[in-house]
KEKE-3310 file (N, C-alpha, C; in steps of 0.2 Angstrom, whole numbers, plus 5000, padded with zeros to 4 digits):
npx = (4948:4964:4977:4982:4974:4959:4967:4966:4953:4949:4955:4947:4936:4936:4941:4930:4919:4922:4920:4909:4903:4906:4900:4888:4883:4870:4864:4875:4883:4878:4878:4888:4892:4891:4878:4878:4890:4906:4914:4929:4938:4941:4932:4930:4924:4910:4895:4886:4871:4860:4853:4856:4869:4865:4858:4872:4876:4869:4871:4872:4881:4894:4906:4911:4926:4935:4945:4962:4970:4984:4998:4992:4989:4986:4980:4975:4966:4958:4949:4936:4938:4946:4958:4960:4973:4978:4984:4974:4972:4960:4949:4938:4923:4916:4905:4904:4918:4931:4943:4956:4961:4974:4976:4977:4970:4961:4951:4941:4935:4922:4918:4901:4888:4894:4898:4906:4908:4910:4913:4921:4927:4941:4949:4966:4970:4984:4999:5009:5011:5011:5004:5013:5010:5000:4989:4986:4975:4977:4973:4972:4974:4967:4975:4987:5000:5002:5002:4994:5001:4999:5008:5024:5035:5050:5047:5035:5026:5012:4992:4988:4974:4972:4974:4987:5004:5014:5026:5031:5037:5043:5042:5045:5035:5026:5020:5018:5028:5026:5033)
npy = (5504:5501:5487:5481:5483:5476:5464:5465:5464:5454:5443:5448:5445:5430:5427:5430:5423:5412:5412:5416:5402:5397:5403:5396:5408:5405:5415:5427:5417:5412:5423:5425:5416:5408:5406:5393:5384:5376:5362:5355:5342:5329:5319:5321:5329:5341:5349:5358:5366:5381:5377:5365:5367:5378:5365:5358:5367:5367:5357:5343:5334:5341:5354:5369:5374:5384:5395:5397:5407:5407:5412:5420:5419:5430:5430:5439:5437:5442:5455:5453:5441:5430:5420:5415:5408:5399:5393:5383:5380:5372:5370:5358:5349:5334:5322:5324:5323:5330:5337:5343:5352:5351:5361:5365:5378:5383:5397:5403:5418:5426:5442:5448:5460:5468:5463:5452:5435:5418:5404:5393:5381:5374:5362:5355:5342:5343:5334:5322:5322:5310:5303:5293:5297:5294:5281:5263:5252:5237:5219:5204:5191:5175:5162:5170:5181:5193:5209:5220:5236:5253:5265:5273:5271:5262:5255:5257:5260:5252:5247:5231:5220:5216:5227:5225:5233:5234:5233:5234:5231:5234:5220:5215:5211:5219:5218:5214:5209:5206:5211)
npz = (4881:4889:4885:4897:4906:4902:4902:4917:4918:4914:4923:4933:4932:4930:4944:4949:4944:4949:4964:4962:4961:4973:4982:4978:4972:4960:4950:4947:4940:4933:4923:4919:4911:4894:4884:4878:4884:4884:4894:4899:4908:4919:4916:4906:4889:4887:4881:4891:4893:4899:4909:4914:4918:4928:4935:4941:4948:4959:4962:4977:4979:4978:4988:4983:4995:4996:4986:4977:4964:4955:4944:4934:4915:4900:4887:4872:4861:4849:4848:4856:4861:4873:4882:4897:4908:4923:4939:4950:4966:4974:4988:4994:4997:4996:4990:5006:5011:5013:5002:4993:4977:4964:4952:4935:4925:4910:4904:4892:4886:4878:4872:4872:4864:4871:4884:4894:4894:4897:4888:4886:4897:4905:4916:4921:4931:4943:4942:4933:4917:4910:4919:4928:4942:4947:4955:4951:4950:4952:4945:4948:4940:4941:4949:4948:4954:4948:4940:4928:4923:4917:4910:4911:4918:4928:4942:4951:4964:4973:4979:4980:4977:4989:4999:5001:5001:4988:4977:4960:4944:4930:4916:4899:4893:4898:4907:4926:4940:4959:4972)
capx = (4952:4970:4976:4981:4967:4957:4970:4965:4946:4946:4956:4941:4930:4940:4938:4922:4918:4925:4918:4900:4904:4910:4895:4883:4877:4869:4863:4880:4889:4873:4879:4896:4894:4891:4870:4880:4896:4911:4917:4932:4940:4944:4926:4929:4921:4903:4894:4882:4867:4859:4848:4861:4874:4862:4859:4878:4879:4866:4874:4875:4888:4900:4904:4919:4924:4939:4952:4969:4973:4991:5001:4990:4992:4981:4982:4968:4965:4955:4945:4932:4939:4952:4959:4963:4975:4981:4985:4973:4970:4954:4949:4930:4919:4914:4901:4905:4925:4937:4949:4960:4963:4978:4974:4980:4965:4959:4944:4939:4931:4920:4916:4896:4886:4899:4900:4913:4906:4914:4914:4926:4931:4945:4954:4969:4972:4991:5002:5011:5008:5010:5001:5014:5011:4992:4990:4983:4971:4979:4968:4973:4971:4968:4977:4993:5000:5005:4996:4996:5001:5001:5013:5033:5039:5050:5045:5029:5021:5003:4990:4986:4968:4969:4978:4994:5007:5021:5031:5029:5043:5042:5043:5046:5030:5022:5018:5022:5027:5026:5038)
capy = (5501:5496:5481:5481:5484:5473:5459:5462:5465:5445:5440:5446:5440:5423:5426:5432:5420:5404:5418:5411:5397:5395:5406:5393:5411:5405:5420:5429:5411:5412:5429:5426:5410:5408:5402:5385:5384:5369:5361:5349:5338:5321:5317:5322:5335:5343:5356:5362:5372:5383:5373:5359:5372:5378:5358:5357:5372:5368:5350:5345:5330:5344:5361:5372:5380:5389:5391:5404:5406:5410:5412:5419:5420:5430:5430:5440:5431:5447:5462:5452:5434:5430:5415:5415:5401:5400:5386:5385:5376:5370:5365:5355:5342:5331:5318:5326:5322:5339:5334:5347:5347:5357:5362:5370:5378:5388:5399:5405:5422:5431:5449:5447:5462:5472:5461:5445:5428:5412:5402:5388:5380:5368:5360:5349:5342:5343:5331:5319:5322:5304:5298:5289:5297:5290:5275:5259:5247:5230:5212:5198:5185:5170:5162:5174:5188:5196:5214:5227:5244:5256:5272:5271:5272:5257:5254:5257:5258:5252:5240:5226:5221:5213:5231:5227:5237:5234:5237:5232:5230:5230:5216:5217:5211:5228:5212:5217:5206:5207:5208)
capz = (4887:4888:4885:4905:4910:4898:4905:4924:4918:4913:4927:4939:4930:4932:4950:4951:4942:4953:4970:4964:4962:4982:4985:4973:4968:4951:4947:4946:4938:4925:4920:4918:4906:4888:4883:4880:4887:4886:4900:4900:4912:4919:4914:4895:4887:4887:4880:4894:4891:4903:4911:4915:4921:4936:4940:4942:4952:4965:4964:4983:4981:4981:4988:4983:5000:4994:4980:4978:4959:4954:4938:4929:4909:4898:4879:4868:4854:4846:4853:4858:4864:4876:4885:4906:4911:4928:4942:4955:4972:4976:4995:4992:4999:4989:4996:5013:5012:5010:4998:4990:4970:4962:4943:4928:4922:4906:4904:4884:4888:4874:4873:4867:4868:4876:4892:4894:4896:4896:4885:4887:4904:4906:4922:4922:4938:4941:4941:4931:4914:4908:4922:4930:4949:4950:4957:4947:4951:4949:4945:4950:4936:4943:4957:4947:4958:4943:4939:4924:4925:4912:4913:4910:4924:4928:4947:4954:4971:4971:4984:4979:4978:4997:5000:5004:4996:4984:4972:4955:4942:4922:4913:4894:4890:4901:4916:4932:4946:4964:4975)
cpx = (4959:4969:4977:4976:4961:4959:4967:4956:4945:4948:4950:4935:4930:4938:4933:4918:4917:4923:4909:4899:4904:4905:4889:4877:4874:4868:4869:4884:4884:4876:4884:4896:4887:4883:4875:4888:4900:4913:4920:4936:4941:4939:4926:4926:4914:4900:4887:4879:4865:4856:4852:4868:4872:4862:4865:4878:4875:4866:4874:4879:4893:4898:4911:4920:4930:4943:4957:4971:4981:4993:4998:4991:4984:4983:4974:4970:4964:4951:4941:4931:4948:4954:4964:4966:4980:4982:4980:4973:4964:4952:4939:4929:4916:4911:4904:4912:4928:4942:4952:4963:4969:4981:4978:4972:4962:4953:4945:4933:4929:4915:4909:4891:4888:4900:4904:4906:4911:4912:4916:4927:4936:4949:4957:4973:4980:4996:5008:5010:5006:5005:5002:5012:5002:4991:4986:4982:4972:4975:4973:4970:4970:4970:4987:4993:5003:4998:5001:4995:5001:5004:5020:5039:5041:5048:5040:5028:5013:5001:4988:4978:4966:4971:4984:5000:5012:5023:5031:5035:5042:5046:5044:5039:5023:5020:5023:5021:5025:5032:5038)
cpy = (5499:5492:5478:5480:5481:5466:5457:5463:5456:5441:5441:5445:5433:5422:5429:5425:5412:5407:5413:5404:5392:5396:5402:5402:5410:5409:5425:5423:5411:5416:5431:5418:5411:5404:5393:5387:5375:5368:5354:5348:5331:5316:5317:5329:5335:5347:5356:5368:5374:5378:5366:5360:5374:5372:5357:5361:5368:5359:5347:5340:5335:5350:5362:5376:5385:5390:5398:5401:5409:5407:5412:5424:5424:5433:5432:5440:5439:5452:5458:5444:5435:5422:5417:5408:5405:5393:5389:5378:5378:5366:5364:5352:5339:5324:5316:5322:5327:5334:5343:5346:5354:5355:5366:5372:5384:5392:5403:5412:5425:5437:5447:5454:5468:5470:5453:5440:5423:5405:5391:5387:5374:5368:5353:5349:5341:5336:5328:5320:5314:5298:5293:5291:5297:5284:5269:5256:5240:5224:5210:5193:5176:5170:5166:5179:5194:5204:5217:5233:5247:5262:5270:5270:5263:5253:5258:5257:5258:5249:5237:5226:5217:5221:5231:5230:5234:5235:5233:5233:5230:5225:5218:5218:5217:5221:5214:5211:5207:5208:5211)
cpz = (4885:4887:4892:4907:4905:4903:4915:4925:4919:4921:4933:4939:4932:4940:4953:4952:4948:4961:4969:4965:4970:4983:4982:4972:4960:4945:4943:4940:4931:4920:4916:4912:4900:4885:4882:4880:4887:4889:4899:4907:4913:4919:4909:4894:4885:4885:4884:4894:4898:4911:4915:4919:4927:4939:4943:4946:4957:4967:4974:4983:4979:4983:4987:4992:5002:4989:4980:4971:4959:4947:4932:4922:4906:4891:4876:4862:4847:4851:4858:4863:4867:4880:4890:4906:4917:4934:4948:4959:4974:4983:4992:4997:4997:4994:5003:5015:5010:5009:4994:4982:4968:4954:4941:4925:4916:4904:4894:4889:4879:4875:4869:4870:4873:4883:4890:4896:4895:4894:4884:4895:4904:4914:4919:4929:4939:4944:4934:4923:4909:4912:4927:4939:4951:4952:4953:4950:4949:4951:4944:4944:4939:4950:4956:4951:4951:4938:4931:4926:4917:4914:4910:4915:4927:4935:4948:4959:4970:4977:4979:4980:4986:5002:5005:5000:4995:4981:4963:4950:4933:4919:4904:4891:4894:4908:4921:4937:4952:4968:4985)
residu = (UNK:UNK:UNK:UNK:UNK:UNK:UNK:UNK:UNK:UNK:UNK:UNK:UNK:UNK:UNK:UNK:UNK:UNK:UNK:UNK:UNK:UNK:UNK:UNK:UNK:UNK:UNK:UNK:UNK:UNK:UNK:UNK:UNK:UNK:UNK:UNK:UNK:UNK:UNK:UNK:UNK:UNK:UNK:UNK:UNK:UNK:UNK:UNK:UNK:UNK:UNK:UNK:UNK:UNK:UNK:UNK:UNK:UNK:UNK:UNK:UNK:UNK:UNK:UNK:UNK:UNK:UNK:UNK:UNK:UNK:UNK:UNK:UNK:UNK:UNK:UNK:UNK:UNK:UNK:UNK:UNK:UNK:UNK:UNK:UNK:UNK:UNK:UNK:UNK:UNK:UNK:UNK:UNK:UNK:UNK:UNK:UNK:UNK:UNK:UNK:UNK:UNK:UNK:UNK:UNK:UNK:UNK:UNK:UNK:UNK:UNK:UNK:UNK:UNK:UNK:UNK:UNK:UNK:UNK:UNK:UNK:UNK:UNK:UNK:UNK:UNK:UNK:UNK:UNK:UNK:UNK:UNK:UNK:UNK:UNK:UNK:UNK:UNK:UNK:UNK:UNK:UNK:UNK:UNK:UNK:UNK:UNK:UNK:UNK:UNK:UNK:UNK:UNK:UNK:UNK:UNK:UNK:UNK:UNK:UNK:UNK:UNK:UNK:UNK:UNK:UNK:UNK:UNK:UNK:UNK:UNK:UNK:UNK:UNK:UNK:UNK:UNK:UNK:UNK)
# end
């Protein structure tokens, strides 16, 4: 097989792959990942074996109920190992709320057997890379109005723990006032 076509092998696997997923066929998402498989994210990292893998699928605090990849990269490592990265949007539900997430995601594909699986799975949700355009949870010490933020950014918007919004300002010492 070309490399071409090698390249647009993985990528519809990638979306096959992420198709069961929508479709919770576990059968096909079984077929397609690696007897134990590693899954990171904004949970950490895990190696899920089978058995843990279908829990996951048949989760009902979520559902996927569509996604559009784009931009995607595919680099093979060797004959038999490959890595798919691409940006996708994800429309969900997630304890019956649609929310929409927009990732960077990478998949580890290896050839075992003569058939692809997958290996590796990573998502990073996109944004900020340092963090500053997340929002932080500021405590209240005392009867101080005076919150910590982490990040570099030297103004902030946040709520407060009564949620009222403000703006938040660095101090030398990383304290942030109110104002």
């Amino acid at each position: 097989m070309t490399a071409p076509a090698i390249d647009r092998e993985l990528l519809d696997l990638e979306n096959e792959y992420w198709q069961a997923i929508k479709e919770r066929n576990v059968d096909a998402a079984m077929r397609l990942t690696d007897d134990s498989c590693i899954i990171t994210g904004a949970q950490g990292a895990s190696s899920v074996d089978r058995t843990m893998f279908e829990s996951m699928l048949r989760s009902p605090q979520w559902t996927l109920q569509d996604f559009a990849i784009s931009d995607p990269l595919v680099h093979r490592l060797t004959d038999d190992v490959a890595i798919v990265a691409y940006k996708v949007r994800e429309h969900l539900l997630v304890d019956g709320e649609p929310i929409t997430v927009e990732a960077a995601d990478a998949s580890t594909w290896v050839r075992r057997a003569g058939r692809w699986v997958c290996a590796l799975h990573t998502e990073s949700v996109a944004g900020d890379p340092f963090g500053r355009d997340k929002r932080q949870v500021p405590t209240t010490p005392g009867a101080e109005q005076s919150h910590r933020l982490r990040g570099t950014a030297s103004d902030a918007d946040f709520e407060d723990a009564e949620g009222d919004s403000c703006v938040a300002t660095h101090r030398r010492d990383d304290a942030v006032s109110e104002s």
